[in-house]
C-alpha positions in Angstrom: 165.8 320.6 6.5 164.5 322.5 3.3 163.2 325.3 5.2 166.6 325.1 7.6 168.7 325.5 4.7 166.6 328.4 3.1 166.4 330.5 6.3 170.6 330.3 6.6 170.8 331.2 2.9 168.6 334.4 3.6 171.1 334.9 7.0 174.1 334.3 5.9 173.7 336.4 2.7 172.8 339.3 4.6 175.3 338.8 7.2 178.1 338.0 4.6 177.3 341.5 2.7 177.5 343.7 5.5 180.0 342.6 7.1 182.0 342.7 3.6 180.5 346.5 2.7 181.7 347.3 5.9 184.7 346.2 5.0 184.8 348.2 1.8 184.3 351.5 3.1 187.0 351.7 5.2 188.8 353.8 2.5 185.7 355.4 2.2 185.7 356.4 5.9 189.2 357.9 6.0 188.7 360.4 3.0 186.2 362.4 5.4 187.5 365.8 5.5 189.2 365.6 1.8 187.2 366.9 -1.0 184.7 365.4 -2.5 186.2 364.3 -5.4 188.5 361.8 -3.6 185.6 360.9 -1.1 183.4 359.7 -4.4 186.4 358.5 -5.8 187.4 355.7 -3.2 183.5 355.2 -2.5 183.1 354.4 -5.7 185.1 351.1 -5.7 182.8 349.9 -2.2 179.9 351.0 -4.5 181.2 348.1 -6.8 182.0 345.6 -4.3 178.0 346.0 -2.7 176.7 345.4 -6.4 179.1 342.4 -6.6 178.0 340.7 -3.5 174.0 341.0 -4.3 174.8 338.8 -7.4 177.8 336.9 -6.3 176.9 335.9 -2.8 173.5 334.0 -3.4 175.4 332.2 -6.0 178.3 331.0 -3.7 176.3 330.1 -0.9 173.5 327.9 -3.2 176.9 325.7 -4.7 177.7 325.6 -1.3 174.6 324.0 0.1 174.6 321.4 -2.6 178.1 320.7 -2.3 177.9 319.9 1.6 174.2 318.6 1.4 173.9 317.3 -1.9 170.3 315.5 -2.3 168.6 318.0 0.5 168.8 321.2 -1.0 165.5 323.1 -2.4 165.7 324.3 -5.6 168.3 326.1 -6.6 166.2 329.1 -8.0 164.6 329.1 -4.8 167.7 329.0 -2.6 169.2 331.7 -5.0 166.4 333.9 -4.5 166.5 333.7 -0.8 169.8 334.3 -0.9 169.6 337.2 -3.0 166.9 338.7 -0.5 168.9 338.5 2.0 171.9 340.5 0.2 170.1 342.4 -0.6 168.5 343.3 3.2 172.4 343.3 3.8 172.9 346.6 1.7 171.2 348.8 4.2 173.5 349.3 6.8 175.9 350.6 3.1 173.3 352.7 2.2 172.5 354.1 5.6 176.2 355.2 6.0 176.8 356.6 3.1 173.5 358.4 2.9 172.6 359.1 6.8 169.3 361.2 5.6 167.6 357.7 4.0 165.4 356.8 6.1 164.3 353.0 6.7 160.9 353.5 4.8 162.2 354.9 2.1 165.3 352.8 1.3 162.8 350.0 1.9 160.6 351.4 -0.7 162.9 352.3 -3.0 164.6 348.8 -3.1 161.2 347.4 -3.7 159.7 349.6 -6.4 163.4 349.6 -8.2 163.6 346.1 -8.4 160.5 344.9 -9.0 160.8 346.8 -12.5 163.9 345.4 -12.9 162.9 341.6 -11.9 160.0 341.7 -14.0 161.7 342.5 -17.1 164.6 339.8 -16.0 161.2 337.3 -15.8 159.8 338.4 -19.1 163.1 337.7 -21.0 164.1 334.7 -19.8 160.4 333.2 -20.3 160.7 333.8 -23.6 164.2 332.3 -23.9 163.0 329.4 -22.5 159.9 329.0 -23.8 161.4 329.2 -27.3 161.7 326.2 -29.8 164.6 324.6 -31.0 163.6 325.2 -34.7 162.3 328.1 -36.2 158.5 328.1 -36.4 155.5 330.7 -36.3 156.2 330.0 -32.4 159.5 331.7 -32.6 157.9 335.2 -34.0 155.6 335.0 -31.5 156.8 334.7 -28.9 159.8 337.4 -30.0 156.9 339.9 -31.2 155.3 339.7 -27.2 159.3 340.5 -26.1 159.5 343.6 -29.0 155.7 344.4 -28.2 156.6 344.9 -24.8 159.5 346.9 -25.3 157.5 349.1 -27.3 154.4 349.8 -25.0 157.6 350.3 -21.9 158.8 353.2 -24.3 155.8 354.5 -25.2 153.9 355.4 -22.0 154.6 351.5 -20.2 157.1 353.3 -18.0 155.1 356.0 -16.9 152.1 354.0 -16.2 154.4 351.2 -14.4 156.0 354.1 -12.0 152.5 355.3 -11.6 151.3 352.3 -10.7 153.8 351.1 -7.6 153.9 354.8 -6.3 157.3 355.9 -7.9 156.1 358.8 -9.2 154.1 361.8 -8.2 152.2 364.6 -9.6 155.0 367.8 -9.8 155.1 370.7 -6.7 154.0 374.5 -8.3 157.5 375.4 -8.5 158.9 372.7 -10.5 155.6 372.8 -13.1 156.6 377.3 -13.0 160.2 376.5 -13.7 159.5 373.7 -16.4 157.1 375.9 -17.9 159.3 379.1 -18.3 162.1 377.3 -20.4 160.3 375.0 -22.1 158.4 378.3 -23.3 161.4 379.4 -23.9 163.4 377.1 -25.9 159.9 376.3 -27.8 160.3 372.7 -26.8 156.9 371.3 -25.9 156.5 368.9 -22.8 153.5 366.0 -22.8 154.2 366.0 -18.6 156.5 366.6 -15.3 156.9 364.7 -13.1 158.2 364.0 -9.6 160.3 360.8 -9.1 160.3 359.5 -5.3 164.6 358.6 -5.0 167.2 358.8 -2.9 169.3 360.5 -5.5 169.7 363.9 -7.2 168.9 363.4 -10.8 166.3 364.3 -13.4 165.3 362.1 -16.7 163.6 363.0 -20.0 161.5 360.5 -22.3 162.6 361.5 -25.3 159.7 358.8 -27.2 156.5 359.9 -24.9 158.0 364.0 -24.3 157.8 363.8 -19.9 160.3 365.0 -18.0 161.2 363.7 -14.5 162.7 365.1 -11.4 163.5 363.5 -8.3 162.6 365.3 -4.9 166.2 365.1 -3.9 167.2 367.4 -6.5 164.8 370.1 -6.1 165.5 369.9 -1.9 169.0 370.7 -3.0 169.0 373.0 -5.7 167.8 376.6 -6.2 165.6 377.9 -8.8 168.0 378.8 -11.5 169.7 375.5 -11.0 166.8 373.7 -11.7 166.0 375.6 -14.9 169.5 375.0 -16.4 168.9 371.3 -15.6 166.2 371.2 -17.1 167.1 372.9 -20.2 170.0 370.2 -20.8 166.5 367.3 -20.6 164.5 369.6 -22.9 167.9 369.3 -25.1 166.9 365.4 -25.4 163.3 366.4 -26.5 164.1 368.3 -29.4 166.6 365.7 -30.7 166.1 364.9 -34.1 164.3 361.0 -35.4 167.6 359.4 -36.3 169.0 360.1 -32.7 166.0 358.9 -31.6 165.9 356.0 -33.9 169.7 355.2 -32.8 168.4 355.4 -28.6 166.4 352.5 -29.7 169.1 349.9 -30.9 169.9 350.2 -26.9 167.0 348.3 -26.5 167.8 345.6 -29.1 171.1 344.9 -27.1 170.1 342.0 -25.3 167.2 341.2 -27.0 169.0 338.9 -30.1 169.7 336.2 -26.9 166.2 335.6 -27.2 166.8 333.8 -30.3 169.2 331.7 -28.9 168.0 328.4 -28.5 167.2 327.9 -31.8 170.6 329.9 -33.5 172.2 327.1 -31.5 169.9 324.4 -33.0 170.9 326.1 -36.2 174.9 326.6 -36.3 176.0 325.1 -33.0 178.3 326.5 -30.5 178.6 329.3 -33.5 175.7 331.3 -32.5 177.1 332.3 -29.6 180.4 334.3 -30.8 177.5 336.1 -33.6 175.2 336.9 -30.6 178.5 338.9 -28.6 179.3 340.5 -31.6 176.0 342.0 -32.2 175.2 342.2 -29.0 178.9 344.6 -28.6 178.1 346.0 -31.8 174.8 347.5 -30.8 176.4 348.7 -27.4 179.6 350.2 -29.0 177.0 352.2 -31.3 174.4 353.4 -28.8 176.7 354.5 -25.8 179.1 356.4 -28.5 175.8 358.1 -29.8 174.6 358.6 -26.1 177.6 360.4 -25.5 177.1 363.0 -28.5 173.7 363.6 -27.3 174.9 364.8 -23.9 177.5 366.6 -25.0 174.7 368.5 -27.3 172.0 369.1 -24.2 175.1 370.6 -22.4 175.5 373.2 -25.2 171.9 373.8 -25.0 171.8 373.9 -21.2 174.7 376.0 -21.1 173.0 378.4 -23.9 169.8 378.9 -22.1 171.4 379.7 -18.4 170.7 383.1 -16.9 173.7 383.8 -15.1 177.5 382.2 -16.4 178.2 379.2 -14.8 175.2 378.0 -13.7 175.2 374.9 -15.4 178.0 373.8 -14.6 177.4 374.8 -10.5 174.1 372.5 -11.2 176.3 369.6 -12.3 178.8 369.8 -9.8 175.8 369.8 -7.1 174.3 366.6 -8.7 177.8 365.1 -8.8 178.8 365.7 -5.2 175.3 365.1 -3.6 175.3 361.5 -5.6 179.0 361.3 -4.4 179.7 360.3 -8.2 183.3 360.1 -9.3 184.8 362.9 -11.5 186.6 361.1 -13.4 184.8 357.7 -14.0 186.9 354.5 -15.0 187.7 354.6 -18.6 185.4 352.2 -20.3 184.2 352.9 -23.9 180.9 351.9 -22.2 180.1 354.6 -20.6 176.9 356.7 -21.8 177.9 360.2 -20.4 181.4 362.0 -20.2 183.3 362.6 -17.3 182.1 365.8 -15.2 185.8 367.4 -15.6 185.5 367.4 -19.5 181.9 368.4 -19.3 182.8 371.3 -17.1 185.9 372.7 -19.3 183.7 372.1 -22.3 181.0 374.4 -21.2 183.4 377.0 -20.2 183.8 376.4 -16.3 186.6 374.6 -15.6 187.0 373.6 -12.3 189.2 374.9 -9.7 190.3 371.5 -8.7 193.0 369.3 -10.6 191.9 366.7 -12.3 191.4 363.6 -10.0 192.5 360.3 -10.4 189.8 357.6 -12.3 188.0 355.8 -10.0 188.9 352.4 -9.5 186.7 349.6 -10.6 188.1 347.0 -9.2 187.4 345.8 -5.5 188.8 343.4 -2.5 185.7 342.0 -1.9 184.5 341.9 -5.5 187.9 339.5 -6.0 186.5 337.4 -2.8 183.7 336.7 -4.5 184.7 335.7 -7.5 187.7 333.8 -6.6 184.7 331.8 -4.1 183.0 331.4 -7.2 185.8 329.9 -9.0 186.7 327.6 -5.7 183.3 326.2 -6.0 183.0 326.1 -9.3 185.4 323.5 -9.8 184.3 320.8 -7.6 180.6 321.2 -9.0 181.7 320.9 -12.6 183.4 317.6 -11.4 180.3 316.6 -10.1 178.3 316.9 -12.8 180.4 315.3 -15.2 181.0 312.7 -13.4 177.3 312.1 -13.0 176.0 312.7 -16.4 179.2 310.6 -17.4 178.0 307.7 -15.8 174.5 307.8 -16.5 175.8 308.2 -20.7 178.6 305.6 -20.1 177.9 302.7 -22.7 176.8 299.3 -21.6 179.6 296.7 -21.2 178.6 294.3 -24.2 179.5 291.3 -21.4 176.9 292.4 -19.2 174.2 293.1 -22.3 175.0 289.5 -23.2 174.6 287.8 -19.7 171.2 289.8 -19.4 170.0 288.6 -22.3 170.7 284.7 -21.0 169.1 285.6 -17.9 165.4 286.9 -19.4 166.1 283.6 -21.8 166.3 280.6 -19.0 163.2 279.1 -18.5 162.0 281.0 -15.1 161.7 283.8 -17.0 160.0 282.6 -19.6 157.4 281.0 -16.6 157.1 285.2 -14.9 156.2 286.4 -18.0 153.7 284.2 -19.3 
C-alpha cells in the first residue's frame, strides 16, 4: 500500500504540474508575435506559478494521503520528496516550450546539478537546526561554527570545487580566456580564473571573495566579441569593489543563518524569539539587496566606461534580457538585488526605443490553486491534530482514578501480584 501510495504521489505530482504549467502559458502563447518585452512579461507570471507548484504540490498531495488514508501513509518526508520529484519531472514539458533548443540531457542535467547544491545546503541547515539543544551549551557553538565554517569554505573556493566536482563547470574556450584577458589587462583588475558554466541561460557571474569569473556557454553562442568584453567588464567591476562592499555581500549570507539558533532562543524567551529572528532576518535582507543594487549600478558605470563602441553595453544587456525572456520592468519589491533593465539602460545613456512596459505580474491562477488547496487541507489536519494530542493531554476523570485504585486494592489483585 506504502509503495502504492508513493508511486501516485510521484504521478500525480507530475501530472498535476504540467497540466497546470500548461495552463499558465496560455497568455504566454498568445503574445507570440508582440515584442519581447510583453512576451517576458506575461511569461513571467507562468514562471511563478511552475516555482509554486514544485513546492506547493508535494505538500497538498502528502495532507491529502493522510487525510483519506490516515494510519497507511509512509513518512511524510518521504511522501513529500516523492512528490516533489515528480513536480519536478513535471517542469519539462514548461521548460521545453519555452526554451525549444534544451535538449532532454541537458535540462536533465541541469535540474540535477542545480538542485543537488541547493538540497544539500537545505540538508546542512536544517541538521543543525535540529540537532541543536534547547539550552545554550558548548554544543550550540559547535554545531553553529560547522554552519558558519561551511559558509566560509562555499565562499572561498567551496563553490568552485563543488561545480567542479558534479561537471557544472568547464575549463574556458580560447576566445573567452583572449577576451577576459584583454580588459582585465585593461582595467588593471586581476582575475584568479574563467570559467565556463554549463546552463540553459545567458548570464555570466563574478566571485568577488576567490577573484573567478564565470560565463555560461549560452552567452558566448549568442553574443559577439565586443559584447562579451563589455559584459565582462561590468563582472570585473565586482572585483575591484572595495572591503566594506565586500564585507556588506557577506551579511547576505547571515540572512537565514540566525534560524539556526532557534530552538534554543525559543527555550529562552518563548514565542518572542520568533518576531526577533524576522526582524533580523528583514534587517539583513533590506541592507544587502539595497547595497547589491549600488553595486550594480557602479559595474554598469564601469562596463559602460570600458566599451569600444557607444552602446554596446547596453545592446549586451538587452541580448541577455530577451534570450532569458526576463521582464523589463520586474515587479516592484524592495527585494530585488538588481534594477530594472529600462532604468539601467537610460542610466548608461541608451534609452530604449520602446516605452516603458508594464511590471510584471507576480501573482498567478495556479499559484492561488495551490495555496487556497493548501488552506482547504490545512484546516481539517489542524483539527486532527488537536483533537488527537487533546485527548491524549485530557486530564484523568478523578472518578475513574479512584475506581482504579479500588480495583488494584481487592484481594485478586493483591493474589497476581504476589
Amino acid at each position: 500500500m506504502k509503495v502504492m501510495l508513493l508511486l501516485g504521489n510521484f504521478v500525480a505530482a507530475a501530472f498535476v504540474v504540467a497540466v497546470c504549467n500548461w495552463l499558465s502559458l496560455i497568455p504566454f502563447r498568445r503574445t507570440y508575435g508582440q515584442h519581447w518585452t510583453e512576451r517576458a512579461r506575461k511569461l513571467y507570471t507562468a514562471r511563478v506559478a511552475a516555482i509554486s507548484g514544485i513546492w506547493f504540490v508535494p505538500v497538498d498531495l502528502v495532507l491529502a494521503q493522510r487525510l483519506i488514508w490516515p494510519g497507511e501513509t509512509p513518512h511524510w518526508l518521504l511522501a513529500g520528496f516523492v512528490g516533489w520529484l515528480g513536480a519536478m519531472c513535471g517542469t519539462f514539458f514548461f521548460d521545453r516550450e519555452v526554451f525549444p533548443w534544451l535538449a532532454p540531457r541537458d535540462w536533465l542535467r541541469e535540474a540535477i546539478t542545480s538542485w543537488t547544491l541547493r538540497l544539500a545546503w537545505l540538508f546542512l541547515f536544517f541538521g543543525v537546526l535540529a540537532a541543536m539543544p534547547l539550552e545554550l551549551s558548548w554544543r550550540t557553538w559547535v554545531l553553529g561554527a560547522i554552519l558558519v565554517g561551511a559558509f566560509a569554505f562555499w565562499l572561498h573556493g567551496g563553490l568552485i570545487w563543488c561545480c567542479k566536482k558534479i561537471g557544472l563547470l568547464q575549463p574556458p574556450s580560447v576566445r573567452l580566456s583572449q577576451i577576459v584577458s584583454e580588459v582585465s589587462v585593461r582595467m588593471n583588475v586581476p582575475v584568479r580564473g574563467v570559467w565556463m558554466l554549463r546552463s540553459s541561460t545567458a548570464n555570466a557571474l563574478a566571485l568577488a571573495h576567490t577573484g573567478d569569473l564565470l560565463f555560461t556557454r549560452r552567452l558566448l553562442d549568442i553574443c559577439p566579441d565586443n559584447e562579451i568584453a563589455a559584459i565582462c567588464a561590468h563582472e570585473l567591476g565586482h572585483l575591484c569593489e572595495s572591503k566594506f562592499a565586500r564585507a556588506g555581500r557577506l551579511l547576505g549570507g547571515f540572512i537565514y543563518l540566525p534560524w539556526a539558533f532557534l530552538r534554543p532562543l525559543r527555550h529562552m524567551l518563548g514565542d518572542l524569539a520568533f518576531l526577533i529572528l524576522l526582524v533580523v532576518s528583514w534587517a539583513f535582507l533590506m541592507f544587502t539587496r539595497k547595497q547589491s543594487r549600488r553595486l550594480e549600478t557602479r559595474a554598469d558605470t564601469m562596463a559602460r566606461a570600458q566599451q569600444e563602441d557607444a552602446g554596446t553595453y547596453a545592446r549586451a544587456l538587452s541580448r541577455l534580457y530577451e534570450a532569458n525572456l526576463m521582464p523589463a520592468v520586474m515587479p516592484k519589491r524592495k527585494t530585488r538585488t538588481h534594477p530594472d533593465l529600462y532604468d539601467r539602460l537610460v542610466a548608461v545613456g541608451a534609452p530604449p526605443d520602446y516605452p516603458r512596459p508594464e511590471p510584471a505580474n507576480s501573482t498567478s491562477q495556479a499559484g492561488l490553486i495551490y495555496g487556497l488547496a493548501l488552506g482547504l487541507l490545512l484546516v481539517p489536519t489542524l483539527n486532527k491534530y488537536i483533537a488527537q494530542h487533546g485527548r491524549n493531554a485530557r486530564p484523568e476523570d478523578p472518578e475513574e482514578i479512584s475506581q482504579e485504585a479500588m480495583l488494584k486494592d481487592t484481594p485478586a489483585n493483591d493474589t497476581r501480584e504476589r
